[in-house]
C-alpha positions as CSV (number, residue, x, y, z in Angstrom):
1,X,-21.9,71.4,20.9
2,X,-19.7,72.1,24.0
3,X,-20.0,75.7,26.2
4,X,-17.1,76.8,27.9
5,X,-17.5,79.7,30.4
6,X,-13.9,81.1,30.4
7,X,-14.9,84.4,32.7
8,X,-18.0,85.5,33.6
9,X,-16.4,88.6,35.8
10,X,-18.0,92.5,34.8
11,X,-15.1,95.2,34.1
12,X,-12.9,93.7,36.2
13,X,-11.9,90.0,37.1
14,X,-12.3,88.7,41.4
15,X,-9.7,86.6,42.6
16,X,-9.1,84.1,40.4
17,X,-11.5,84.9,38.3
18,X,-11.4,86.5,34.4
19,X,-13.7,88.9,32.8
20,X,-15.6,87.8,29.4
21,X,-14.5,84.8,27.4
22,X,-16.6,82.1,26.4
23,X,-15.4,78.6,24.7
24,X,-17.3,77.0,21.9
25,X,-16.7,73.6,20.7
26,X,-18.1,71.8,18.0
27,X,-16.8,68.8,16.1
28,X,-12.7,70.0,16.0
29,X,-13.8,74.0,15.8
30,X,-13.0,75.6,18.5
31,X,-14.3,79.5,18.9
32,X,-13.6,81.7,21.5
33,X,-16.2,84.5,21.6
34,X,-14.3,87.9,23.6
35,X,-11.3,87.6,25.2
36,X,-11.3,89.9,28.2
37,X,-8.8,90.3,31.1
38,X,-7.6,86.8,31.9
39,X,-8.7,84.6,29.7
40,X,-5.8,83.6,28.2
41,X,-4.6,81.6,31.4
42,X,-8.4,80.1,31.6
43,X,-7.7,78.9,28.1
44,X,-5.3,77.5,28.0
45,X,-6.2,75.4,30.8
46,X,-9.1,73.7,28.1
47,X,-7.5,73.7,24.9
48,X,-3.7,74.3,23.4
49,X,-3.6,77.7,21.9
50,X,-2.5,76.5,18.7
51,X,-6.4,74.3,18.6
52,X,-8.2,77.6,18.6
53,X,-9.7,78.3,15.4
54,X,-11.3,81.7,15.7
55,X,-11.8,84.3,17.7
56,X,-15.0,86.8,17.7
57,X,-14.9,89.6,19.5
58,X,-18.3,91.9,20.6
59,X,-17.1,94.8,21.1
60,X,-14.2,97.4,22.0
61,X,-14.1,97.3,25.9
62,X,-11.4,95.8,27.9
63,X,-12.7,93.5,29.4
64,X,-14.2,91.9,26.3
65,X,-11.0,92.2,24.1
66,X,-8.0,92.8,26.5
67,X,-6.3,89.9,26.4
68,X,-5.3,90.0,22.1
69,X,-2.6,91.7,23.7
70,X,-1.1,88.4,26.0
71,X,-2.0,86.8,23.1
72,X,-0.2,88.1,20.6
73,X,2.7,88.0,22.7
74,X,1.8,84.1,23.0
75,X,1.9,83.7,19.0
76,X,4.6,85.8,18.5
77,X,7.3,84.3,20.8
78,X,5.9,81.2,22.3
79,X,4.4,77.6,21.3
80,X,2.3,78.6,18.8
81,X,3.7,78.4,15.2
82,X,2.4,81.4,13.0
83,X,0.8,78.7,10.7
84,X,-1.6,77.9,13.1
85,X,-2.4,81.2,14.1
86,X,-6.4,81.8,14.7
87,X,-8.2,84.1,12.6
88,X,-9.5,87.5,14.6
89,X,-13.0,88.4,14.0
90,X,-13.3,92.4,14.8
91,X,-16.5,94.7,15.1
92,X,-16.6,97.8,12.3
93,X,-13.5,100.0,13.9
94,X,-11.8,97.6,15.8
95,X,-8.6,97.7,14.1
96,X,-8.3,101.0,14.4
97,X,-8.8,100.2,18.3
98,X,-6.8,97.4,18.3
99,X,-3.8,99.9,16.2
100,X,-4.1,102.4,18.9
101,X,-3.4,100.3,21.9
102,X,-0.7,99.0,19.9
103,X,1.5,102.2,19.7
104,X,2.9,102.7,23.4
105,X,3.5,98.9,23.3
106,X,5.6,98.6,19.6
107,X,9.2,100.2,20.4
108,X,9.1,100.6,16.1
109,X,6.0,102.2,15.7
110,X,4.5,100.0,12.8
111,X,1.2,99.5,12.1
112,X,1.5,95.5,12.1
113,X,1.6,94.9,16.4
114,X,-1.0,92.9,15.7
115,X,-1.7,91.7,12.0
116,X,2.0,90.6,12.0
117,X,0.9,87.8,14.1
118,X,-2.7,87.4,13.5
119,X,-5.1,86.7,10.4
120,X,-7.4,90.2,11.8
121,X,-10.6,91.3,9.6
122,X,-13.7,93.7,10.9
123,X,-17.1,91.5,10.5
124,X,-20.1,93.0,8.5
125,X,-22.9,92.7,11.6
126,X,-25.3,92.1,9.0
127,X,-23.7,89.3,7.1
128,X,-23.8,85.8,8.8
129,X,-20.5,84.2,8.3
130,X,-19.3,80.4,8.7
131,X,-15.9,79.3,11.1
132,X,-15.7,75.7,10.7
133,X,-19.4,74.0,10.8
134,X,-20.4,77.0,13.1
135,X,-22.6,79.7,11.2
136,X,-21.8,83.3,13.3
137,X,-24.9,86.0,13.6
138,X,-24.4,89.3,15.3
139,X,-28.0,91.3,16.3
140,X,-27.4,95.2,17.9
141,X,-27.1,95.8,21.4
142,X,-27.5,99.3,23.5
143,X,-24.2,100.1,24.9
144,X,-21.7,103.2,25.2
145,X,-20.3,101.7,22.1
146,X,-21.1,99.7,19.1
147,X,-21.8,96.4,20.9
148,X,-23.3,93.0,19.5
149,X,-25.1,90.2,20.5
150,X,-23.6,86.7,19.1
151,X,-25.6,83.5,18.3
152,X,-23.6,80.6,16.9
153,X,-25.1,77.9,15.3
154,X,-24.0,74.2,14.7
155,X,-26.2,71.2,16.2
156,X,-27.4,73.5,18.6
157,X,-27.8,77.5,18.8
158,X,-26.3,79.2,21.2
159,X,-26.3,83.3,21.9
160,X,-24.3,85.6,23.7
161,X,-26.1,89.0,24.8
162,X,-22.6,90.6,25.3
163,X,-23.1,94.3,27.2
164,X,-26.5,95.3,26.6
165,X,-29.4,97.4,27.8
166,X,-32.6,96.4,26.9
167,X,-32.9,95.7,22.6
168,X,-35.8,93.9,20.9
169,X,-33.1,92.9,18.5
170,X,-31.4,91.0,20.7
171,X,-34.5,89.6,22.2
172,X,-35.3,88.4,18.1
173,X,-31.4,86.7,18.1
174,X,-31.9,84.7,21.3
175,X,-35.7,84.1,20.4
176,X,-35.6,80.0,20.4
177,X,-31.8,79.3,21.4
178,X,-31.1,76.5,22.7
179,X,-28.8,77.9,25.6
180,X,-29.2,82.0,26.2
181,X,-25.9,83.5,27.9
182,X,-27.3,86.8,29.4
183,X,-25.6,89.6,31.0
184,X,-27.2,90.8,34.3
185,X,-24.7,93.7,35.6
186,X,-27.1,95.8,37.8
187,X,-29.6,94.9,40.1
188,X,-31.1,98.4,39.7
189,X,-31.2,100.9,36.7
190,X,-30.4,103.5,39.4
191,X,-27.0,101.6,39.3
192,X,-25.9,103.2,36.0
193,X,-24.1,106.1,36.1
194,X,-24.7,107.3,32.4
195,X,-27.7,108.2,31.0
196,X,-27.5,106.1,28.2
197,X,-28.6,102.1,29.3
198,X,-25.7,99.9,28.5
199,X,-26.7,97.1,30.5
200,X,-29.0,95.0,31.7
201,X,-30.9,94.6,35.6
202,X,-30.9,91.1,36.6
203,X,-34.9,91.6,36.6
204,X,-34.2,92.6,32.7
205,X,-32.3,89.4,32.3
206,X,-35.5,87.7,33.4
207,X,-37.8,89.6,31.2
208,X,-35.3,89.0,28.1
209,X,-35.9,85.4,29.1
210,X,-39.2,85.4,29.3
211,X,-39.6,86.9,26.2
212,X,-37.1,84.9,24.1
213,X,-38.1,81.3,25.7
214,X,-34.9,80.2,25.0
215,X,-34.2,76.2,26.3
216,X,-31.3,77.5,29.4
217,X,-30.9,80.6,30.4
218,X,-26.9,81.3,32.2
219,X,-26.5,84.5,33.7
220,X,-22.9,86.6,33.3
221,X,-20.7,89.7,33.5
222,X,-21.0,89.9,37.1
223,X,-19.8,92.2,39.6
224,X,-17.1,90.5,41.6
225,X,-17.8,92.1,44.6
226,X,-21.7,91.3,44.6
227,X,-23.4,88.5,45.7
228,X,-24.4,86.8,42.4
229,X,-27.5,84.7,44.1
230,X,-29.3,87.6,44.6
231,X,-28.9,88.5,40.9
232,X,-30.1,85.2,40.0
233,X,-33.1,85.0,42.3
234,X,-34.3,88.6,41.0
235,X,-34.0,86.7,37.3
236,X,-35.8,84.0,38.6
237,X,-39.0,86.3,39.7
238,X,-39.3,86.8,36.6
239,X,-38.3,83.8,34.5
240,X,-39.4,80.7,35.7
241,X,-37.8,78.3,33.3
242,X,-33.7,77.0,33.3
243,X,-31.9,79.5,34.3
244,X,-28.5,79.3,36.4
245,X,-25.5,81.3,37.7
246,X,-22.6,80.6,35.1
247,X,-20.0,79.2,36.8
248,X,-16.3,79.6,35.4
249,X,-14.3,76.5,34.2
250,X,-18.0,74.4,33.8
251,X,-18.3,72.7,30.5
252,X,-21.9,73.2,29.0
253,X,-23.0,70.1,27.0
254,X,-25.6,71.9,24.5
């Protein structure tokens, strides 16, 4: 199994850079997990976009799921015949999302924007589902909204915290897996601005480590404008095994 880090940028992408989009590769599967703000460039510098079999997305922010929209543009007038369009993996209301974004963009005012183009279904976060040899599980996270944590199986196991605060069910996803990619977006809880946790400290990236014992530990969604080695040296205080700054464009051999 083969890890792409696409974007590893939080909320918005630094120069150069993308927001969330991760490549997975197994055997001739290729599944991109979000597809945040500038991702489709960083794609398409891997694979053609006609060799991308699915796409999963974690939940309804921007800068996990912005870049359908390039996208669909891409299928609907480029390269890519509508035969080989990928299928769109959603998370419970994301059409609706997806439909509402749509309207100031479709001069017609349909409802197909985007199902015209793509294959588009919501997932059931409780029912594991299989693209190519890959089996796809989804655990809660504790966001603003409905957000989930993705581990994809093949030879290996990888899991994706997506946005988080801290949730013992995505500690029990990631328990074992072979490569943990783990959000650290604050270096202090006093950092977020809503009462509610929605993400994670990079000394809560540490202790999700710690606790899952996963194999390697990458830490993502990373502000731009911070100084990413002090994230990872407060994750390293606490977790002393594998763990490393993702680094956009690096293939991960799992």
């Amino acid at each position: 199994m083969r890890v792409v880090a696409l974007g590893t940028s939080a909320s918005y992408p630094g120069p150069g850079n993308a927001c969330t989009g991760w490549l997975i590769q197994e055997e001739e599967t290729n599944l991109l997990v979000d597809c945040g703000t500038g991702i489709l460039a960083k794609l398409q510098q891997v694979v053609p976009l006609t060799r991308v079999t699915a796409i999963v997305i974690s939940h309804m922010h921007a800068d996990h799921f912005l870049d359908l929209i390039p996208l669909r543009y891409a299928f609907r007038y480029g390269v890519a015949p509508s035969s080989s369009r990928p299928l769109i993996f959603l998370p419970p209301g994301g059409i609706a999302v997806l439909e509402h974004m749509a309207m100031p963009l479709d001069s017609k005012k349909t409802s197909d924007f985007f199902s015209s183009v793509f294959t588009i279904q919501e997932y059931d976060p409780g029912a594991p589902f299989l693209v190519g040899p890959l089996t796809v599980r989804f655990a809660s996270g504790n966001h603003y909204v409905p957000s989930w944590a993705i581990s994809v199986e093949g030879g290996r196991r990888v899991v994706f915290t997506s946005d988080t605060g801290p949730s013992d069910a995505v500690v029990a996803l990631a328990r074992g897996a072979d490569l943990l990619v783990t959000e650290a977006t604050y270096l202090s809880v006093d950092e977020e601005r809503d009462s509610t946790r929605g993400h994670l400290t990079a000394t809560e990236a540490g202790e999700l480590a710690a606790l899952a014992c996963p194999k390697r530990v990458l830490v993502t969604h990373l502000w731009p404008h911070r100084d990413a080695e002090v994230t990872l040296r407060k994750a390293k205080e606490v977790f002393q095994g594998d763990i490393a700054l993702a680094q956009e464009g690096r293939f991960y051999d799992v």
